[in-house]
CHARMM internal coordinates of N, CA and C (Angstrom, degrees):
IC EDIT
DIST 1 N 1 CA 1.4549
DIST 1 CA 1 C 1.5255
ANGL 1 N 1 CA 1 C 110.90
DIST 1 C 2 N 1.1854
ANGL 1 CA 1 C 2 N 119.99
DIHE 1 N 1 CA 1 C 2 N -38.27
DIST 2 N 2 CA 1.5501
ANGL 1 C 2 N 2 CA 128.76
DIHE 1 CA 1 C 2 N 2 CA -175.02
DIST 2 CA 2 C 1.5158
ANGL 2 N 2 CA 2 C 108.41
DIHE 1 C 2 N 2 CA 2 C -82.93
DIST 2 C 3 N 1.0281
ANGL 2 CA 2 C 3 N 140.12
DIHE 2 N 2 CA 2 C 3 N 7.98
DIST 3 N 3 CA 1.3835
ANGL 2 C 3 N 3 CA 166.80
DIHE 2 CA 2 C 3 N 3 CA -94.59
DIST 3 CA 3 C 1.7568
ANGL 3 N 3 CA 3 C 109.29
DIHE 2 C 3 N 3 CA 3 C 178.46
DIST 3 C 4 N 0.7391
ANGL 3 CA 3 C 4 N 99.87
DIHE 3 N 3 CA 3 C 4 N -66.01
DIST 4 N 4 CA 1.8873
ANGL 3 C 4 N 4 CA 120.60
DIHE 3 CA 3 C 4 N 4 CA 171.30
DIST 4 CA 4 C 1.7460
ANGL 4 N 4 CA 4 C 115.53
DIHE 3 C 4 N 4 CA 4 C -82.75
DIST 4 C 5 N 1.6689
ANGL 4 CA 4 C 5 N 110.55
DIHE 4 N 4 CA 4 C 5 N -24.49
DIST 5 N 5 CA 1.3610
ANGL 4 C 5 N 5 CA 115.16
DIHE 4 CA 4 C 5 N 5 CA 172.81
DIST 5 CA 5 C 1.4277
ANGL 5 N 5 CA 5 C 100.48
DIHE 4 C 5 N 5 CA 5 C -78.48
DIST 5 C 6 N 1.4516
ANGL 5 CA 5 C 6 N 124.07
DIHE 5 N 5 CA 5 C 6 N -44.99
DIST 6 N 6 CA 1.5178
ANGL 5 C 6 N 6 CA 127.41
DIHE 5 CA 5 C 6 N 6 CA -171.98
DIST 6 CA 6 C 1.1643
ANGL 6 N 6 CA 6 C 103.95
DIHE 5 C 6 N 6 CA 6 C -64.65
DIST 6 C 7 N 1.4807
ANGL 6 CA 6 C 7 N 129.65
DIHE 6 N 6 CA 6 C 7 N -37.27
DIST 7 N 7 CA 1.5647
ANGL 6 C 7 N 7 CA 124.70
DIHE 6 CA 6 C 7 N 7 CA 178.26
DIST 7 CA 7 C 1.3052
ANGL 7 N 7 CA 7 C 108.57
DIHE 6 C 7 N 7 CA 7 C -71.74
DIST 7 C 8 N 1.4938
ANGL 7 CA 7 C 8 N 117.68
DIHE 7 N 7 CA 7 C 8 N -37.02
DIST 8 N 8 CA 1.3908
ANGL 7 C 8 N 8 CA 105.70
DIHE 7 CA 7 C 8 N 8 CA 177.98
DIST 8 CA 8 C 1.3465
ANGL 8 N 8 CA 8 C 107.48
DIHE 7 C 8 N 8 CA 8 C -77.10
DIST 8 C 9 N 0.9308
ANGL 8 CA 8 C 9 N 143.81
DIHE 8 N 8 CA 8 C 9 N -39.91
DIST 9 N 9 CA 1.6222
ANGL 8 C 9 N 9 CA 124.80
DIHE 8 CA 8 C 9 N 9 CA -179.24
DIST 9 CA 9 C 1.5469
ANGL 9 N 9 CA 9 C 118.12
DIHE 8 C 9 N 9 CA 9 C -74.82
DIST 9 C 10 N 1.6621
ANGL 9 CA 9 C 10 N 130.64
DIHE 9 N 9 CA 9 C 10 N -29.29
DIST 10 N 10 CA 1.2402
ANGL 9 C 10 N 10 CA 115.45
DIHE 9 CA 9 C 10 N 10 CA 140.47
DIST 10 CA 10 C 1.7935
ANGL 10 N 10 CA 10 C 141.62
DIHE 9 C 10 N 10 CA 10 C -29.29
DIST 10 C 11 N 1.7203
ANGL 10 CA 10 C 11 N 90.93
DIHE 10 N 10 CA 10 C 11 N -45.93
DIST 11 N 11 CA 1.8278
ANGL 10 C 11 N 11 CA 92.95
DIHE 10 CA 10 C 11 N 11 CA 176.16
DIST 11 CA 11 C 1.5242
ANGL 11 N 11 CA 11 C 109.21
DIHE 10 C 11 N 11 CA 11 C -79.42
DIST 11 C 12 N 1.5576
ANGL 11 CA 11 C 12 N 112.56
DIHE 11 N 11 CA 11 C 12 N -34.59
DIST 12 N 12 CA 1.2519
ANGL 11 C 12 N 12 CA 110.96
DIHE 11 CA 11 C 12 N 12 CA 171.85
DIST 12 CA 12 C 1.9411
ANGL 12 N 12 CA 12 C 126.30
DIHE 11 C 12 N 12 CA 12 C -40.15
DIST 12 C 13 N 1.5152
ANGL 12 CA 12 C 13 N 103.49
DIHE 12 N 12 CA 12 C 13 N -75.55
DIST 13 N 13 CA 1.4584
ANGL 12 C 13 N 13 CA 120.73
DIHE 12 CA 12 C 13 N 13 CA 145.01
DIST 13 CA 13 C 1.6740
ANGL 13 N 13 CA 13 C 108.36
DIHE 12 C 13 N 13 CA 13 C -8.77
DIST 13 C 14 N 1.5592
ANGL 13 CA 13 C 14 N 101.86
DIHE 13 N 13 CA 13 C 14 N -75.92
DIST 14 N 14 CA 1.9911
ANGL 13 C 14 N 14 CA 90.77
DIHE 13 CA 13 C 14 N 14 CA -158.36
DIST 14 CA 14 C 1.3194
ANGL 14 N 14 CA 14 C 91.91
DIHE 13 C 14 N 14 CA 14 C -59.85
DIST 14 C 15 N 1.8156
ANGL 14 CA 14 C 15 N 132.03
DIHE 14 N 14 CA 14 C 15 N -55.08
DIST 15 N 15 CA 1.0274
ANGL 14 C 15 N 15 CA 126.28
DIHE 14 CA 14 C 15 N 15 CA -133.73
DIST 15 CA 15 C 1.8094
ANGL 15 N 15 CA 15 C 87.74
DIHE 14 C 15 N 15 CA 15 C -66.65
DIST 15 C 16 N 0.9707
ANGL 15 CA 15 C 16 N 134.70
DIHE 15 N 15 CA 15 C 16 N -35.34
DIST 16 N 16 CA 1.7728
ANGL 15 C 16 N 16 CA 132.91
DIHE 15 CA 15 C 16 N 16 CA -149.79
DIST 16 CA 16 C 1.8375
ANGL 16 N 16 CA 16 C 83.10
DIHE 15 C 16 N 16 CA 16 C -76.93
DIST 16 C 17 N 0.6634
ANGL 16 CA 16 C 17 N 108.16
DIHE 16 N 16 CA 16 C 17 N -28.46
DIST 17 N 17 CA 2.1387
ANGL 16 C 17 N 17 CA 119.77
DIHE 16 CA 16 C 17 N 17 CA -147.35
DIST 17 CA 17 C 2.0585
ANGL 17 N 17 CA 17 C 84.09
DIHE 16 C 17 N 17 CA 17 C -81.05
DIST 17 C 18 N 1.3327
ANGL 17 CA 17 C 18 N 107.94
DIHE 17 N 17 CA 17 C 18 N -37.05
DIST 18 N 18 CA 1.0746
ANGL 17 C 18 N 18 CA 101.09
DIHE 17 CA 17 C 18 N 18 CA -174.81
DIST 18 CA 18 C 1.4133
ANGL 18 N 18 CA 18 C 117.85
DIHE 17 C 18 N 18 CA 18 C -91.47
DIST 18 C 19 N 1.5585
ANGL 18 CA 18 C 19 N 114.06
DIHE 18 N 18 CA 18 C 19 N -44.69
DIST 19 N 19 CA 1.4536
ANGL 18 C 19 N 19 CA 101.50
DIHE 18 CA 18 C 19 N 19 CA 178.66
DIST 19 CA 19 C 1.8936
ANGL 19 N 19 CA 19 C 121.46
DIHE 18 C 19 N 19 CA 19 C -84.20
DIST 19 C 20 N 1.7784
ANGL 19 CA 19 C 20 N 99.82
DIHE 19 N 19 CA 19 C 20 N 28.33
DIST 20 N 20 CA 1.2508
ANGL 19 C 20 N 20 CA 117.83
DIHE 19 CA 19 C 20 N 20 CA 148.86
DIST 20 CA 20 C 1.8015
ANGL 20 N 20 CA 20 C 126.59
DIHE 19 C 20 N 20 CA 20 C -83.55
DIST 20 C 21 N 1.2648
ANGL 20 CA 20 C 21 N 108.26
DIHE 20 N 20 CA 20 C 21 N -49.56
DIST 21 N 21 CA 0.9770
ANGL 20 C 21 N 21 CA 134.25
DIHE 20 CA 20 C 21 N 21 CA 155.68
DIST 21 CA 21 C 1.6145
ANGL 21 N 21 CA 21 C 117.64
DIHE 20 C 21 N 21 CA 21 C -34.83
DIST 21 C 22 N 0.9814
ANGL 21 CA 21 C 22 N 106.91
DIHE 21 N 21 CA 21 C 22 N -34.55
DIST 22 N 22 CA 2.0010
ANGL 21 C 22 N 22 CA 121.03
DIHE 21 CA 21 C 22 N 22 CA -165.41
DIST 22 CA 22 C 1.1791
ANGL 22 N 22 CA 22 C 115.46
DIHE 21 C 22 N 22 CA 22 C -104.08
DIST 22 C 23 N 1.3166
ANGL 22 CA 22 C 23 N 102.40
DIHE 22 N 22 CA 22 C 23 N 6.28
DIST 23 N 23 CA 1.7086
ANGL 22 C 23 N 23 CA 102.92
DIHE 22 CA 22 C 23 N 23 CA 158.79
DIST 23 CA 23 C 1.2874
ANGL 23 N 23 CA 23 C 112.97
DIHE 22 C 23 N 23 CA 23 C -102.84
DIST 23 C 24 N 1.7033
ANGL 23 CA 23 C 24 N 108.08
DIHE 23 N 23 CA 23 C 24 N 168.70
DIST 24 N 24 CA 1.2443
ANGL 23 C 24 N 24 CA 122.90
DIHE 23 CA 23 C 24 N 24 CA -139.63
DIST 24 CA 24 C 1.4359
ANGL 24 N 24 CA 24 C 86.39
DIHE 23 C 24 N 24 CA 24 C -86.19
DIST 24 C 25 N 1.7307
ANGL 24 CA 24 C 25 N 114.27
DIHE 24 N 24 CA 24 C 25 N 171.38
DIST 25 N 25 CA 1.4533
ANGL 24 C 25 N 25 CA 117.47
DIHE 24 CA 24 C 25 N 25 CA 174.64
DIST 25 CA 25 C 1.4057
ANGL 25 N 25 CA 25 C 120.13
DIHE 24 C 25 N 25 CA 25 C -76.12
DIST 25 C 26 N 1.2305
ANGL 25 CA 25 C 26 N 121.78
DIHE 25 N 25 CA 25 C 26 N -135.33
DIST 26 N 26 CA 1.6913
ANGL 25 C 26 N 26 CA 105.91
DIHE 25 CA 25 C 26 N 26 CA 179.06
DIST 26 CA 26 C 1.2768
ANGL 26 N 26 CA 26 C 142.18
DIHE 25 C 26 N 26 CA 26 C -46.30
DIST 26 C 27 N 1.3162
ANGL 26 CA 26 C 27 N 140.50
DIHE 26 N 26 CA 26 C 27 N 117.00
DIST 27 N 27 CA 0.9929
ANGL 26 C 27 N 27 CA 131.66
DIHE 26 CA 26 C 27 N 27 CA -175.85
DIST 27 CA 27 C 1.5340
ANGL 27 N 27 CA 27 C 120.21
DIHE 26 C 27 N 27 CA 27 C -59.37
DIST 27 C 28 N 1.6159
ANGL 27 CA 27 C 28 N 121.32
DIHE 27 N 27 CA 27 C 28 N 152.36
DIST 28 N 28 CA 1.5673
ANGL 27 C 28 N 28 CA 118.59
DIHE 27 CA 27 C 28 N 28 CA -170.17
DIST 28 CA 28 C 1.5688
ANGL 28 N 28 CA 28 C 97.23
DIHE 27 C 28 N 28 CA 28 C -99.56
DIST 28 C 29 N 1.4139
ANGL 28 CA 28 C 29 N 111.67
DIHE 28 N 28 CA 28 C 29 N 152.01
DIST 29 N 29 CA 1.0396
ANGL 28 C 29 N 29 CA 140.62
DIHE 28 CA 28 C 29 N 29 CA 131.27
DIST 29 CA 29 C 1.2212
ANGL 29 N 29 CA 29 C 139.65
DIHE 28 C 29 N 29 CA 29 C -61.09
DIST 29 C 30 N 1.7040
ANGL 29 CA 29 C 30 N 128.18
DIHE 29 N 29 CA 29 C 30 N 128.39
DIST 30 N 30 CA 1.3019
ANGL 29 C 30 N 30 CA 118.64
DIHE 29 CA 29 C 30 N 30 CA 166.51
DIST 30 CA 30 C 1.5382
ANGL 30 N 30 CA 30 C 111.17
DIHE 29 C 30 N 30 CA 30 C -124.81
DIST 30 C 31 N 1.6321
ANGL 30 CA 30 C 31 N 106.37
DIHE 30 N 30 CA 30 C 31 N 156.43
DIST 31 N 31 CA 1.3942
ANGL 30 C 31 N 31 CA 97.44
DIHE 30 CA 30 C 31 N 31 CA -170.43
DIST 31 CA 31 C 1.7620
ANGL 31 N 31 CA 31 C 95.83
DIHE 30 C 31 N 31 CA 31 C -97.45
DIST 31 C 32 N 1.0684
ANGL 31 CA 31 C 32 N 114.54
DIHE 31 N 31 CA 31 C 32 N 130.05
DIST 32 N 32 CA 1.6230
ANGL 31 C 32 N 32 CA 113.46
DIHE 31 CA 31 C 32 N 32 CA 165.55
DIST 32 CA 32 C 1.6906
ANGL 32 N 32 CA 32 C 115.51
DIHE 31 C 32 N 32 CA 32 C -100.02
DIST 32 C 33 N 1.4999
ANGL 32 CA 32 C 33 N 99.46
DIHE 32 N 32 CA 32 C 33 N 125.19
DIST 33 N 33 CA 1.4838
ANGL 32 C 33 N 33 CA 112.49
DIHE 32 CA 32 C 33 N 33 CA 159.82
DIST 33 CA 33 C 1.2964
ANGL 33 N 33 CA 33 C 140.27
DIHE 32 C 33 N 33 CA 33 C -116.84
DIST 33 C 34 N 1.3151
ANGL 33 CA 33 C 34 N 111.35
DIHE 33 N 33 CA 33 C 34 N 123.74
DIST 34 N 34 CA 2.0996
ANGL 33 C 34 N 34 CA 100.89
DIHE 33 CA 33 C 34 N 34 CA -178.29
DIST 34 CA 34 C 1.5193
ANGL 34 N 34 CA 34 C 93.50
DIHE 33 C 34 N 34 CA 34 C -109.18
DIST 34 C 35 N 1.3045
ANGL 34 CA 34 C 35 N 102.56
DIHE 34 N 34 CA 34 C 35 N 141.89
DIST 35 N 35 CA 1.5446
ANGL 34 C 35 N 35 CA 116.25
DIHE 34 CA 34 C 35 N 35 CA 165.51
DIST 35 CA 35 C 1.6491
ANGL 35 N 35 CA 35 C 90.30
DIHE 34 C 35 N 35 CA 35 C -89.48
DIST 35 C 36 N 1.3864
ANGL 35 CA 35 C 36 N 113.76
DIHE 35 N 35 CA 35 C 36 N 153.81
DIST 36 N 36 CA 1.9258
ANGL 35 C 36 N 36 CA 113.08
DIHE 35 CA 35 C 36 N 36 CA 151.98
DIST 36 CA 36 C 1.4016
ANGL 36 N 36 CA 36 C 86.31
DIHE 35 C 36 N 36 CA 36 C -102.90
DIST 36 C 37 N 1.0508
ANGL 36 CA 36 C 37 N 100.39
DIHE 36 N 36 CA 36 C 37 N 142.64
DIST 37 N 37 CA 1.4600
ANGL 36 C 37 N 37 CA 136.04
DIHE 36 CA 36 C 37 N 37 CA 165.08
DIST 37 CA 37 C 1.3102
ANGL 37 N 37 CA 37 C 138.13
DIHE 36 C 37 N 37 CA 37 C -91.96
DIST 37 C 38 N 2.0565
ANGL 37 CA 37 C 38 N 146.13
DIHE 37 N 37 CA 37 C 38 N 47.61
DIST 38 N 38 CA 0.8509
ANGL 37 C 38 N 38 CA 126.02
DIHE 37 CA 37 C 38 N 38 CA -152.11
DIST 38 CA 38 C 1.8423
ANGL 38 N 38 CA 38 C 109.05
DIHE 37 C 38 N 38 CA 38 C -59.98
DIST 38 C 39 N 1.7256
ANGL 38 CA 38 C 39 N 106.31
DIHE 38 N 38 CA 38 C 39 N 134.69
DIST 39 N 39 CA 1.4873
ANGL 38 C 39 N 39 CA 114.28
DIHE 38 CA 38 C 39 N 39 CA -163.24
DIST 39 CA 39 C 1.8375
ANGL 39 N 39 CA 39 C 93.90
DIHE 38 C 39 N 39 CA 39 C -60.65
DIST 39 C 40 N 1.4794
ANGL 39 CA 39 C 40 N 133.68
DIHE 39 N 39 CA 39 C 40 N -29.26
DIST 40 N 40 CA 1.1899
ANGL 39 C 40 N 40 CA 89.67
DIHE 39 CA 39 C 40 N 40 CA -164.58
DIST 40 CA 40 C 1.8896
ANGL 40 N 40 CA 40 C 105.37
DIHE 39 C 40 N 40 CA 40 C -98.79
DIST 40 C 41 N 1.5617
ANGL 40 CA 40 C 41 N 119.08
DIHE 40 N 40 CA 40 C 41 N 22.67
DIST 41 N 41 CA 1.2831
ANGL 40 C 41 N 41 CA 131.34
DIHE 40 CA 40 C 41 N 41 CA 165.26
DIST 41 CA 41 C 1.6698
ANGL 41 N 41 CA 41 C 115.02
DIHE 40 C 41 N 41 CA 41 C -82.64
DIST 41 C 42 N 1.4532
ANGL 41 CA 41 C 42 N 103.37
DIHE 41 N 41 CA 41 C 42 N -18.64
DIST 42 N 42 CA 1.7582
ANGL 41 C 42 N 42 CA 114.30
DIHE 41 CA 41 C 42 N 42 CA -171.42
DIST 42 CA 42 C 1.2278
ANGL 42 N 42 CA 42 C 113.40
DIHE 41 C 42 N 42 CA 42 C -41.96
DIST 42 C 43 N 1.5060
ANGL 42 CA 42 C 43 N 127.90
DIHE 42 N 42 CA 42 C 43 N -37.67
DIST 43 N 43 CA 1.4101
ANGL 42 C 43 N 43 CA 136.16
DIHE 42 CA 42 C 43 N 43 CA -165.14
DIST 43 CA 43 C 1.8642
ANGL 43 N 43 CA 43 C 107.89
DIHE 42 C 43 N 43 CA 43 C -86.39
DIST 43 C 44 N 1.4709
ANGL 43 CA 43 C 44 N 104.29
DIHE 43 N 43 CA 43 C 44 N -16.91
DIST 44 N 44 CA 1.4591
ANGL 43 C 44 N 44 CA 108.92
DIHE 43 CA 43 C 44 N 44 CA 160.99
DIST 44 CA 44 C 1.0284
ANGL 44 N 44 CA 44 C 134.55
DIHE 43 C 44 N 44 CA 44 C -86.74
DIST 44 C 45 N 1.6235
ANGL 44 CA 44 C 45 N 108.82
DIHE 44 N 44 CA 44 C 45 N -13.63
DIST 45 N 45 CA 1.4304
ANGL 44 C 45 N 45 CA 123.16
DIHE 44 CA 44 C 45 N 45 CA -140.51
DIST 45 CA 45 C 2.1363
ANGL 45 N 45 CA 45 C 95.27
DIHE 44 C 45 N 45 CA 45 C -110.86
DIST 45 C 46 N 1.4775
ANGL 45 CA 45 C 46 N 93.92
DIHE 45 N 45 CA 45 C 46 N -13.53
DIST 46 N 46 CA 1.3347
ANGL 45 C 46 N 46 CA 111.22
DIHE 45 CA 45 C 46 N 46 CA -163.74
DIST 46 CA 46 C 1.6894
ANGL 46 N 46 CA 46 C 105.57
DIHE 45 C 46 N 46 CA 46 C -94.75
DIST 46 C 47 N 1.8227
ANGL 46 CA 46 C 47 N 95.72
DIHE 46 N 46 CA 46 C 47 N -43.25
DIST 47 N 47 CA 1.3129
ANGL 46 C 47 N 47 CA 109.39
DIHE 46 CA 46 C 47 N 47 CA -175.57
DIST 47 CA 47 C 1.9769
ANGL 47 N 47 CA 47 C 105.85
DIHE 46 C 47 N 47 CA 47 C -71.58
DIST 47 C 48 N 1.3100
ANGL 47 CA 47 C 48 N 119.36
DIHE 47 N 47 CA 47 C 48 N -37.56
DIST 48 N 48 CA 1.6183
ANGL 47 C 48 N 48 CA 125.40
DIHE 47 CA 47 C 48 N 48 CA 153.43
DIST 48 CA 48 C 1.2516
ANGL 48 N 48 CA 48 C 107.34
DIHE 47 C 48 N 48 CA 48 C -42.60
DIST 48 C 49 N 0.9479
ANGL 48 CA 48 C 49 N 154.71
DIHE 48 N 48 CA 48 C 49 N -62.50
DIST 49 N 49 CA 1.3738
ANGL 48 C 49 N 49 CA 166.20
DIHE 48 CA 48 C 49 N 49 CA -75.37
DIST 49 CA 49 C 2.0245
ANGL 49 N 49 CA 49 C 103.11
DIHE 48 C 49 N 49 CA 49 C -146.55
DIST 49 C 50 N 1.2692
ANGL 49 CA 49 C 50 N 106.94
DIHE 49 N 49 CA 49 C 50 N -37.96
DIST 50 N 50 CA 1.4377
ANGL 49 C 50 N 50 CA 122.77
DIHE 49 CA 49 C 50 N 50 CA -158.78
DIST 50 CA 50 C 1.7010
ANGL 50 N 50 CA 50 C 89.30
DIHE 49 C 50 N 50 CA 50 C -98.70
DIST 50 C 51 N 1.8985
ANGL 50 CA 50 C 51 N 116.02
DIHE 50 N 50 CA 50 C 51 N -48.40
DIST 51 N 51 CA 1.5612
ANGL 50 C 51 N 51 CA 108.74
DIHE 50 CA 50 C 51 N 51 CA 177.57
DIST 51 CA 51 C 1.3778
ANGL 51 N 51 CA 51 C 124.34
DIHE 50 C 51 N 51 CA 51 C -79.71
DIST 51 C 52 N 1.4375
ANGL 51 CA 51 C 52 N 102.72
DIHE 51 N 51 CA 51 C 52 N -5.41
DIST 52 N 52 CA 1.9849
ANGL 51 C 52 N 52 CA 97.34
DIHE 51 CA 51 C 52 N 52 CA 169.22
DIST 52 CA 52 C 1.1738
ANGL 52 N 52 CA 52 C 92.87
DIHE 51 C 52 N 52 CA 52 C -82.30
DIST 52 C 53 N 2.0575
ANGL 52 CA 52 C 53 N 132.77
DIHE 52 N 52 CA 52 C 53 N -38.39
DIST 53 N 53 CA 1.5964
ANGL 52 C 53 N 53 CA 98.17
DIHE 52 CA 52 C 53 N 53 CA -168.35
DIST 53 CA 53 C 1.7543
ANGL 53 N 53 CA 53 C 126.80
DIHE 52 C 53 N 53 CA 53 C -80.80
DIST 53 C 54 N 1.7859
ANGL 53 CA 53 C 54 N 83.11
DIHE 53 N 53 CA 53 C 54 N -10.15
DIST 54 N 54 CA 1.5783
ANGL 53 C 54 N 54 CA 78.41
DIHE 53 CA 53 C 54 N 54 CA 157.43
DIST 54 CA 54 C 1.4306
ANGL 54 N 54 CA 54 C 147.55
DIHE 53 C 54 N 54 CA 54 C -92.14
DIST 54 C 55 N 1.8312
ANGL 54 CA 54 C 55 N 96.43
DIHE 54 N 54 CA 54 C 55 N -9.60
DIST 55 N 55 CA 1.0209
ANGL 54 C 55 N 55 CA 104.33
DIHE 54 CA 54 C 55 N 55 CA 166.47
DIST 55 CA 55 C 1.4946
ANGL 55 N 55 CA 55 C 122.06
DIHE 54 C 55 N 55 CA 55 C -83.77
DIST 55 C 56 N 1.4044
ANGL 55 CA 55 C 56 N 107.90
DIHE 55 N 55 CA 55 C 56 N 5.85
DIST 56 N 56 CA 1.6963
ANGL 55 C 56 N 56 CA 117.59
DIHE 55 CA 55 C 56 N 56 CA -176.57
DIST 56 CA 56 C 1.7822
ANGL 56 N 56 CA 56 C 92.98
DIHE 55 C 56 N 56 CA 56 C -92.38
DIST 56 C 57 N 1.4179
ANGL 56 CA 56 C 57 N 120.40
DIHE 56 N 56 CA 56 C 57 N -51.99
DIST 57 N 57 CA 1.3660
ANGL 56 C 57 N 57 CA 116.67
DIHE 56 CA 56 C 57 N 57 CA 173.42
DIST 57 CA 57 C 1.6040
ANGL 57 N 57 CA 57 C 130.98
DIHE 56 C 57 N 57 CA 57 C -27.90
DIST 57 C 58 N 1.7960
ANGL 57 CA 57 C 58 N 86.88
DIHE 57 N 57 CA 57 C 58 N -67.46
DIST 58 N 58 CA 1.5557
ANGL 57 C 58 N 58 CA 91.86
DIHE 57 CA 57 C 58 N 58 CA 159.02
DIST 58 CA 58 C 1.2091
ANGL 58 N 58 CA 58 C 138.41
DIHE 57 C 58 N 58 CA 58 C -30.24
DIST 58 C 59 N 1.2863
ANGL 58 CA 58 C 59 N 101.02
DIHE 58 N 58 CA 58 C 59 N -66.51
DIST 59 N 59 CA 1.6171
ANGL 58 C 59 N 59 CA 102.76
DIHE 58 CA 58 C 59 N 59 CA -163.79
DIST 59 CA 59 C 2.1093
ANGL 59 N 59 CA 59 C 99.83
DIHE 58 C 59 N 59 CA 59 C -88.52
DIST 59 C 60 N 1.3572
ANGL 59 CA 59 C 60 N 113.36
DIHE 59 N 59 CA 59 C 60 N 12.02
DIST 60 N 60 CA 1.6368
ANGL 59 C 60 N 60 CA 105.04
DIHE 59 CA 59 C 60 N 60 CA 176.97
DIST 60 CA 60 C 0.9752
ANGL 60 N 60 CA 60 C 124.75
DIHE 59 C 60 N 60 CA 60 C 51.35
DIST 60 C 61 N 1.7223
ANGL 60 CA 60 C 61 N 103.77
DIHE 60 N 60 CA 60 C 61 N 48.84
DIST 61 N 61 CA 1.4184
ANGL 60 C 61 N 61 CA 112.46
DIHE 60 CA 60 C 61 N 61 CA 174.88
DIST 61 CA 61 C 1.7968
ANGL 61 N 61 CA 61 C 97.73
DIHE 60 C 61 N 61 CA 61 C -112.56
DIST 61 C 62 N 2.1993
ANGL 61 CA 61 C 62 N 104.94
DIHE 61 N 61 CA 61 C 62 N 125.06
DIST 62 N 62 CA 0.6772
ANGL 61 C 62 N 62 CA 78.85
DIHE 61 CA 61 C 62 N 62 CA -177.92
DIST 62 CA 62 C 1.5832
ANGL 62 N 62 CA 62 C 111.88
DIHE 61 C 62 N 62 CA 62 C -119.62
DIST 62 C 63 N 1.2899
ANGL 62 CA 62 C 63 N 135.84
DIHE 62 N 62 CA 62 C 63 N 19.77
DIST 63 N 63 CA 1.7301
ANGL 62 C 63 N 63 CA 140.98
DIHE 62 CA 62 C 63 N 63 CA -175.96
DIST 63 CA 63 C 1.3739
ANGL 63 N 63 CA 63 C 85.91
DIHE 62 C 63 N 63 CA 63 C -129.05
DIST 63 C 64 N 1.1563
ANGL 63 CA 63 C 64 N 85.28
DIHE 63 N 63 CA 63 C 64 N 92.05
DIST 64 N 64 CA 1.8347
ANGL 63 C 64 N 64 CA 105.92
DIHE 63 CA 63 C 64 N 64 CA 149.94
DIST 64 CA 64 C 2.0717
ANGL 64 N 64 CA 64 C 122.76
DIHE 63 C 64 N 64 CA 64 C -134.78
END
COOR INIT
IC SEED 1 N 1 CA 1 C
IC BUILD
């Protein structure tokens, strides 16, 4: 019995040791942004919004 506990806590051990091992390398970051929006500015806020991404197109900028 003491015999079969040592084997089981040996396989236990590698198996944990490994699916430590098996994760990915650095974890990512994301940047989060909220604009507030007053609702009756929305129709400005959209029309801003539409010429930076075209003005981001233009010029081939692409991590922003």
């Amino acid at each position: 019995m003491k015999l079969s506990s040592k084997i089981f806590s040996c396989l236990f051990g590698l198996l944990l040791s490994l699916s430590i091992t098996a994760q990915e390398g650095s974890p990512k970051a994301f940047w989060v942004h909220e604009d507030q929006v007053k609702p009756s500015m929305m129709s400005e806020y959209e029309d801003a919004s539409k010429a930076l991404v075209k003005a981001c197109k233009e010029n081939d900028i692409k991590n922003m």
